[in-house]
C-alpha positions in Angstrom: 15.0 12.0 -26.5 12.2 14.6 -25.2 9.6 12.3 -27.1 11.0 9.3 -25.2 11.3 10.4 -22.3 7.9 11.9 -22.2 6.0 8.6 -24.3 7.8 6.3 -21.0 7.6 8.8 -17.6 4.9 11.5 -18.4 2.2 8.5 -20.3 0.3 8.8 -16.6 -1.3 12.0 -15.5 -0.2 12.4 -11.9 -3.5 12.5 -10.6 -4.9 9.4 -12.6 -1.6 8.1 -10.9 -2.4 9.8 -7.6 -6.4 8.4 -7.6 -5.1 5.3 -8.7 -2.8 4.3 -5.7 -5.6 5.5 -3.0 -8.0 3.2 -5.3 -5.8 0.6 -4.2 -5.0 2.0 -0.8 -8.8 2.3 0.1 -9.1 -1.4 -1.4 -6.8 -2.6 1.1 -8.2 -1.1 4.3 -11.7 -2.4 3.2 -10.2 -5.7 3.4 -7.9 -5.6 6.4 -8.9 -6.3 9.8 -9.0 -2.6 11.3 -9.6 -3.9 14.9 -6.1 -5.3 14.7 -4.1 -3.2 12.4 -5.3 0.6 11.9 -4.7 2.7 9.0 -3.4 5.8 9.4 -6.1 7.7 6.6 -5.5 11.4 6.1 -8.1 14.2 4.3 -7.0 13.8 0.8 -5.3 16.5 0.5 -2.3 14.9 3.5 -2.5 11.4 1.5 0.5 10.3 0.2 1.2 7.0 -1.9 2.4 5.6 1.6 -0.4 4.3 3.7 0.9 3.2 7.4 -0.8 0.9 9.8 -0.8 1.0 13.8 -1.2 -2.5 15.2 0.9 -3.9 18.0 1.9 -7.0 16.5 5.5 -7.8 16.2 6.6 -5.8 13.0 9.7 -7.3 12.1 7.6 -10.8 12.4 4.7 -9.2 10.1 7.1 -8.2 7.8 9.3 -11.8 7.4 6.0 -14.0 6.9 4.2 -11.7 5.0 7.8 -11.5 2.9 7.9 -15.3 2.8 4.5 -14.9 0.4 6.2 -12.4 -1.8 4.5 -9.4 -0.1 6.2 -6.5 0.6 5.4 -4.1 3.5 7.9 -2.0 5.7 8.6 -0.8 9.1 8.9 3.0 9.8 8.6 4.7 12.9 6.6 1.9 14.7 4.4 1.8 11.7 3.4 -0.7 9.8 3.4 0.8 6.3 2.4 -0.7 2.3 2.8 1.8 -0.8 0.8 0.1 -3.7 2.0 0.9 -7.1 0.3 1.9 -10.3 1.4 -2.0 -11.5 -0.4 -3.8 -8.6 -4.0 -5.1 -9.1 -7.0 -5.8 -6.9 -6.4 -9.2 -6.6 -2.7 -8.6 -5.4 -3.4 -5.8 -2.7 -6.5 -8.5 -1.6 -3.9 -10.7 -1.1 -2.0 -8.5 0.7 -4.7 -7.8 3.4 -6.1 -11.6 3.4 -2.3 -12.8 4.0 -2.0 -9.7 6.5 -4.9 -10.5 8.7 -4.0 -14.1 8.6 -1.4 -13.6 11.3 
């Protein structure tokens, strides 16, 4: 069970995990339009796997139409926010911030 466990949840070091997901993160915010949505970017030693976005847009709107393509971002605390995942790609978090700053 130990061996199991280990080969499915522990086959990722957390930091190649960790590096990974602000790969993606930074990735995104090259591509987004950061005169209408702003990322929130800590030092990296605040970064979480959460990255949140001010803009002023309508949130819920943002997040039906960009949810109508399949892309899934949330709404916290008047922030726009995306967590890529170790099992997205480039081209899908591209997507992301091409469908994003079509709005």
């Amino acid at each position: 069970l130990g061996r199991s466990l280990s080969d499915i949840f522990c086959k990722y070091d957390p930091q190649d995990v960790r590096d990974e997901i602000f790969r993606l993160q930074d990735l995104f915010i090259d591509r987004v339009d950061t005169e209408r949505y702003r990322p929130v970017v800590f030092a990296p030693e605040n970064r979480s796997g959460i990255l949140s976005i001010v803009t002023s847009g309508d949130l819920p709107g943002i997040i039906g139409a960009l949810g109508d393509q399949g892309i899934c971002l949330s709404a916290r605390g008047g922030y726009l926010r995306i967590a890529p995942h170790l099992y997205n790609d480039d081209e899908e978090i591209i997507r992301a911030a091409v469908a994003l700053n079509a709005l």
